[in-house]
Biotite code that builds the C-alpha atoms (Angstrom):
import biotite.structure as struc

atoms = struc.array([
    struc.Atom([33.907, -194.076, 13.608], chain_id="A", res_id=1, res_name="UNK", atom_name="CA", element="C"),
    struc.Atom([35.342, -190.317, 13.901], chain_id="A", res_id=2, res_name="UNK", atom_name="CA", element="C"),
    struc.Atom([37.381, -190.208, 10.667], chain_id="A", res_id=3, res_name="UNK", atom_name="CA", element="C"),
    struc.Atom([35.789, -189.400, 7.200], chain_id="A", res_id=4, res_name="UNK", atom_name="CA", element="C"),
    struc.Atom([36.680, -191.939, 4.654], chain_id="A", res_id=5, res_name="UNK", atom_name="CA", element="C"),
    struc.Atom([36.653, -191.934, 0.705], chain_id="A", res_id=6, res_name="UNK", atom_name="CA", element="C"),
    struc.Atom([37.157, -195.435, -0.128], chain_id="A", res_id=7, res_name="UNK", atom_name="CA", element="C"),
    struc.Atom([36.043, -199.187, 0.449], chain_id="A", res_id=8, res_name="UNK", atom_name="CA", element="C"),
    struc.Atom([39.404, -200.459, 0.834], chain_id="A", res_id=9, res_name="UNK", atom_name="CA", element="C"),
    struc.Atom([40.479, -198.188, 3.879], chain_id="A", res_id=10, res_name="UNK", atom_name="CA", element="C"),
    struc.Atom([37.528, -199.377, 6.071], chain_id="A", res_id=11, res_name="UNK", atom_name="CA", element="C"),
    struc.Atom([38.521, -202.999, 5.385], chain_id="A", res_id=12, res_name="UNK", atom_name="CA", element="C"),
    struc.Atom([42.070, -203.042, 6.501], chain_id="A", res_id=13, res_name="UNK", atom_name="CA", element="C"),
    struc.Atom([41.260, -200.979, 9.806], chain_id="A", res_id=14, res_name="UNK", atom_name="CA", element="C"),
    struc.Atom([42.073, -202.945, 12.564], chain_id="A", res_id=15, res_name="UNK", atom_name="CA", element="C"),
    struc.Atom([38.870, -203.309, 14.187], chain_id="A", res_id=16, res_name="UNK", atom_name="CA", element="C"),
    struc.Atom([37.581, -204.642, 11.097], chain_id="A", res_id=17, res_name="UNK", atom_name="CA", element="C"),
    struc.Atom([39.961, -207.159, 10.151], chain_id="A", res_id=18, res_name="UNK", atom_name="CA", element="C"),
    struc.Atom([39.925, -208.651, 13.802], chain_id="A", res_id=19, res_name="UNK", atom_name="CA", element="C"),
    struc.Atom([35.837, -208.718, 14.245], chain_id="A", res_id=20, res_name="UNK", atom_name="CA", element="C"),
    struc.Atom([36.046, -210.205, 10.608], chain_id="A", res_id=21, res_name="UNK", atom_name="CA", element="C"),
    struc.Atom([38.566, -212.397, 10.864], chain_id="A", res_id=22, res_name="UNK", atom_name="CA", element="C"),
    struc.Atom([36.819, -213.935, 14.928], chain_id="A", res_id=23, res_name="UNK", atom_name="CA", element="C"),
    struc.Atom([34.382, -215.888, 14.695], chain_id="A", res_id=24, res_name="UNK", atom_name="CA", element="C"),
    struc.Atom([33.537, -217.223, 18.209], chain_id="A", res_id=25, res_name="UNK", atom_name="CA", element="C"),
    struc.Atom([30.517, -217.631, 20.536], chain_id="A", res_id=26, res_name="UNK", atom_name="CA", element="C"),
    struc.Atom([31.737, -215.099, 23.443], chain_id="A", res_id=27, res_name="UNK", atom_name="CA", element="C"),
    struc.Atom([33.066, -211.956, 20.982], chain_id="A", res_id=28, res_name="UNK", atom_name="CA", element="C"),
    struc.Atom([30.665, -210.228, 19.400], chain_id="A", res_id=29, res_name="UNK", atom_name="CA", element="C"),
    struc.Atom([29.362, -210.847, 15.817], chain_id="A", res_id=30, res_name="UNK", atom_name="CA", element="C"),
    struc.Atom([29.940, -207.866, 13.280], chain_id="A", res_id=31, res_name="UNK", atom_name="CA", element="C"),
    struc.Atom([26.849, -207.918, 11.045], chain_id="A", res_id=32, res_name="UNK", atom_name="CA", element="C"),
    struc.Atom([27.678, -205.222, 8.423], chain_id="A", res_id=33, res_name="UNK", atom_name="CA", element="C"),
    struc.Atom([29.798, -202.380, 7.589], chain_id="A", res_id=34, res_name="UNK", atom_name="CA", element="C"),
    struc.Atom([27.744, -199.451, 5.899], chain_id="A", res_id=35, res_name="UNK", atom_name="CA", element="C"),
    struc.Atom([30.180, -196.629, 4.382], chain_id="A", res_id=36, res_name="UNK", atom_name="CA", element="C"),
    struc.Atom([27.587, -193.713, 3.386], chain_id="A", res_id=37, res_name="UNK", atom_name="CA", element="C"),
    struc.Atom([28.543, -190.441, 3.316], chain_id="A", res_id=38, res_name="UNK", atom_name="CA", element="C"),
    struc.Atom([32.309, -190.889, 3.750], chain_id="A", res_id=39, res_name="UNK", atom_name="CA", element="C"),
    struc.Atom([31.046, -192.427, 7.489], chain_id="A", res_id=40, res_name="UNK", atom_name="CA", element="C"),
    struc.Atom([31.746, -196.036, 8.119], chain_id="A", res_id=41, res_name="UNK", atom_name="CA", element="C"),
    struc.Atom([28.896, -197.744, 10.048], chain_id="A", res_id=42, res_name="UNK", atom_name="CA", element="C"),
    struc.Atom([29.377, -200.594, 11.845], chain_id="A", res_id=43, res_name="UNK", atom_name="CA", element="C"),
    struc.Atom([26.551, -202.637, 12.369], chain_id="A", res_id=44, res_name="UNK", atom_name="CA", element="C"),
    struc.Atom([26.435, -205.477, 15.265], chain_id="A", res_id=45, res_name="UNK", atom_name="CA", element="C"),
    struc.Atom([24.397, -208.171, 16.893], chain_id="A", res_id=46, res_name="UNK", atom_name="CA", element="C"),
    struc.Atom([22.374, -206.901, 19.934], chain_id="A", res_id=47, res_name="UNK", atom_name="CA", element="C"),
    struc.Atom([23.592, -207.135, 22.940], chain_id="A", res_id=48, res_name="UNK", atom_name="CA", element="C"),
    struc.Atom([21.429, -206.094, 26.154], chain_id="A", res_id=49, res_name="UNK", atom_name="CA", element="C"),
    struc.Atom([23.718, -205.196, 28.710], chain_id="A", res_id=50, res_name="UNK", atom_name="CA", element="C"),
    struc.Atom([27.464, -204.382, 29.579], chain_id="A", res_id=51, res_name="UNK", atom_name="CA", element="C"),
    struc.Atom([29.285, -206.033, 32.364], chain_id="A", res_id=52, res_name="UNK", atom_name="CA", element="C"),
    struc.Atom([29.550, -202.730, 34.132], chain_id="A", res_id=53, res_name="UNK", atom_name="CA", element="C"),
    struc.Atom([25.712, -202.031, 34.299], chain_id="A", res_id=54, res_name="UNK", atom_name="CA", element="C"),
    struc.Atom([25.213, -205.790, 35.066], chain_id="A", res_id=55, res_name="UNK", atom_name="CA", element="C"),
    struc.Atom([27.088, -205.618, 38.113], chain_id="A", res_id=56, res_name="UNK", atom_name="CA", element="C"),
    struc.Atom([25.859, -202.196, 39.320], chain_id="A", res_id=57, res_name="UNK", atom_name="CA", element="C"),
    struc.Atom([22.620, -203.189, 39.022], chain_id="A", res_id=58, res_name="UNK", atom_name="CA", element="C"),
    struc.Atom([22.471, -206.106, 41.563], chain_id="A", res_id=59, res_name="UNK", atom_name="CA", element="C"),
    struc.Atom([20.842, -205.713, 44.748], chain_id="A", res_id=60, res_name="UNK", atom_name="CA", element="C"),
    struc.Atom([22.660, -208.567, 46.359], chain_id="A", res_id=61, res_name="UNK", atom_name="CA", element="C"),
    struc.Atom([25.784, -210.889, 45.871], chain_id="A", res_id=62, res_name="UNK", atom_name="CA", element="C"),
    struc.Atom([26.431, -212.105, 42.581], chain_id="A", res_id=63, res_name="UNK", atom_name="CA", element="C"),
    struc.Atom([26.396, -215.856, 42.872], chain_id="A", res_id=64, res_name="UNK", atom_name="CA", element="C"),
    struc.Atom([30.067, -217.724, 42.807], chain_id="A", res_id=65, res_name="UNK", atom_name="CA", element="C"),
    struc.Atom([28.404, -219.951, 40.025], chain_id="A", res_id=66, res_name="UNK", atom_name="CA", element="C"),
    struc.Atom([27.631, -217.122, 37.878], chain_id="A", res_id=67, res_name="UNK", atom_name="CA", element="C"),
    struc.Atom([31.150, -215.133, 38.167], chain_id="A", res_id=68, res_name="UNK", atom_name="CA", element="C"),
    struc.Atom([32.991, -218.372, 37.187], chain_id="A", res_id=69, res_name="UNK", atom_name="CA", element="C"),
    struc.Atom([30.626, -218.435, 34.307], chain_id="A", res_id=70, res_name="UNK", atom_name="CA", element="C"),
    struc.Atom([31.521, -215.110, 33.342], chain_id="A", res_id=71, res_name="UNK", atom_name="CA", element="C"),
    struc.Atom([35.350, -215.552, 33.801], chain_id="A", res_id=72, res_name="UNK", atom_name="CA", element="C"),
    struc.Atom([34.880, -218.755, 31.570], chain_id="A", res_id=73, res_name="UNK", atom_name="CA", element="C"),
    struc.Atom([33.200, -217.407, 28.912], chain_id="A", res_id=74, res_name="UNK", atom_name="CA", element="C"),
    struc.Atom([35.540, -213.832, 28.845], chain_id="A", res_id=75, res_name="UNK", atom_name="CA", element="C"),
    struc.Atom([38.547, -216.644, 28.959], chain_id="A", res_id=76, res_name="UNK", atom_name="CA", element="C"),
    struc.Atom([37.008, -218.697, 25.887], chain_id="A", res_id=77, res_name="UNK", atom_name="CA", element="C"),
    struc.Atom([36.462, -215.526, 23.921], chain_id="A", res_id=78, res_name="UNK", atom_name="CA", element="C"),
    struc.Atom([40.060, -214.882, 24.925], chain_id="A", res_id=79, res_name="UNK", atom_name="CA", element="C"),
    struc.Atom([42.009, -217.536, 24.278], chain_id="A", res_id=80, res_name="UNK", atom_name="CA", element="C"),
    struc.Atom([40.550, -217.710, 20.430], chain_id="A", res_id=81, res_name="UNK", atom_name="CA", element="C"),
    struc.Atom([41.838, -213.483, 19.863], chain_id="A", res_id=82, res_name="UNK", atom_name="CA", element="C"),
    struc.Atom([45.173, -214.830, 20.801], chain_id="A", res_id=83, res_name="UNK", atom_name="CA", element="C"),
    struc.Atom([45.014, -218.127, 19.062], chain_id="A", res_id=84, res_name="UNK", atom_name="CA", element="C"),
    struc.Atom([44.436, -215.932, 15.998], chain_id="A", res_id=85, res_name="UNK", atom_name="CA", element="C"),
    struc.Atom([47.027, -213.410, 16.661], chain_id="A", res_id=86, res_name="UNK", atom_name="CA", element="C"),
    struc.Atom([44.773, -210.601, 17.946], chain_id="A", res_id=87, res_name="UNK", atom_name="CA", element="C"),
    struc.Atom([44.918, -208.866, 21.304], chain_id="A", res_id=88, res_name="UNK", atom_name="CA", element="C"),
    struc.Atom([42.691, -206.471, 22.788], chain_id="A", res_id=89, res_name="UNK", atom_name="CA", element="C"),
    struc.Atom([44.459, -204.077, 24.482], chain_id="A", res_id=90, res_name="UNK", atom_name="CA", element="C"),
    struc.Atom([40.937, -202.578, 26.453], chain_id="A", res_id=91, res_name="UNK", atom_name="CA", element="C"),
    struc.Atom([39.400, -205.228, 28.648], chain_id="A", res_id=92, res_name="UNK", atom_name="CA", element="C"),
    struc.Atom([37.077, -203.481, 31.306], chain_id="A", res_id=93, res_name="UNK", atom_name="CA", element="C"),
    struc.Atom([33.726, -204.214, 32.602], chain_id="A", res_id=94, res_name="UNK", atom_name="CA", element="C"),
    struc.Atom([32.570, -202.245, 30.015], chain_id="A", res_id=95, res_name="UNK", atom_name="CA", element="C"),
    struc.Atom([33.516, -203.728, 26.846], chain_id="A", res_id=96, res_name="UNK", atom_name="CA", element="C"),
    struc.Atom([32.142, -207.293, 28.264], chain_id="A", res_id=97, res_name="UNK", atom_name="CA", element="C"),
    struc.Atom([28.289, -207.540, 26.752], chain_id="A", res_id=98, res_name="UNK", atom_name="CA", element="C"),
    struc.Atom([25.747, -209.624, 28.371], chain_id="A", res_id=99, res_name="UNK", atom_name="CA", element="C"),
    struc.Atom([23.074, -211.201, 26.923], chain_id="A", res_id=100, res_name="UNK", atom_name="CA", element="C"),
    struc.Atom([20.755, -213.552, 29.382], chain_id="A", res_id=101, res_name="UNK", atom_name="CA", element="C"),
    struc.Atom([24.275, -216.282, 30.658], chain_id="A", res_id=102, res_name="UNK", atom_name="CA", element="C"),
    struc.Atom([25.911, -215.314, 27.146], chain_id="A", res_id=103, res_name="UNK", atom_name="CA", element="C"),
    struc.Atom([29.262, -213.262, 27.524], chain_id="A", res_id=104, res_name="UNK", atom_name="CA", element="C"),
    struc.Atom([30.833, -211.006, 24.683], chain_id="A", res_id=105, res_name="UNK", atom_name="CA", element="C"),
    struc.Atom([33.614, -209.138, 24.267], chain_id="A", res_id=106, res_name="UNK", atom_name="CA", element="C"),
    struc.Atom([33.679, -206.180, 22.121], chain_id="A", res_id=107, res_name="UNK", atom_name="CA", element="C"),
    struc.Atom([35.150, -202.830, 21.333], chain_id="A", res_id=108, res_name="UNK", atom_name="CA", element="C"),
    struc.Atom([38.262, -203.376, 19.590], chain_id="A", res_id=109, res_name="UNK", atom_name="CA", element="C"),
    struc.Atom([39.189, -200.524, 18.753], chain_id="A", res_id=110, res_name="UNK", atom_name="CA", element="C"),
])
């Protein structure tokens, strides 16, 4: 995070923080801890391998129809449950969907 802050309380109730707190779903991606040293926040996460954008670059031939539908379904789970809880995420591009191995995430909600 870019701004400087002083206290506990303001890096809880940032928006970003509330939502990733507040999901907890299999296809958005799992905040692990918040570190505040140094009036920096730190956000820690789960590791993810790849984005959606490099995943998709990097193929040498077709993506199979099976595996896009898969990746529509999982971006469409992680979906529906922000907007079951009132959230919305106002960014999606290739490169705020994570990939690890079939797993889909969605991230960056800032």
């Amino acid at each position: 995070m870019k701004k400087s802050y002083t206290k506990w309380d303001e890096c809880t109730n940032l928006k970003e923080v509330k939502a990733l707190v507040g999901l907890n779903h299999p296809n958005i991606v799992t905040l692990k801890e918040l570190v505040l040293s140094k009036n920096e926040l730190n956000l820690i996460f789960e590791y993810i391998g790849i984005n959606l954008y490099e995943f998709m670059t990097i193929q040498r031939k077709e993506i199979p129809e099976l595996k896009i539908r898969n990746i529509i379904y999982q971006i469409l789970q992680g979906l529906c449950h922000m907007h079951k809880n009132n959230f919305f995420h106002r960014d999606m591009k290739p490169e705020n969907i994570l990939l690890y191995e079939e797993i889909i995430k969605i991230a960056d909600f800032g």
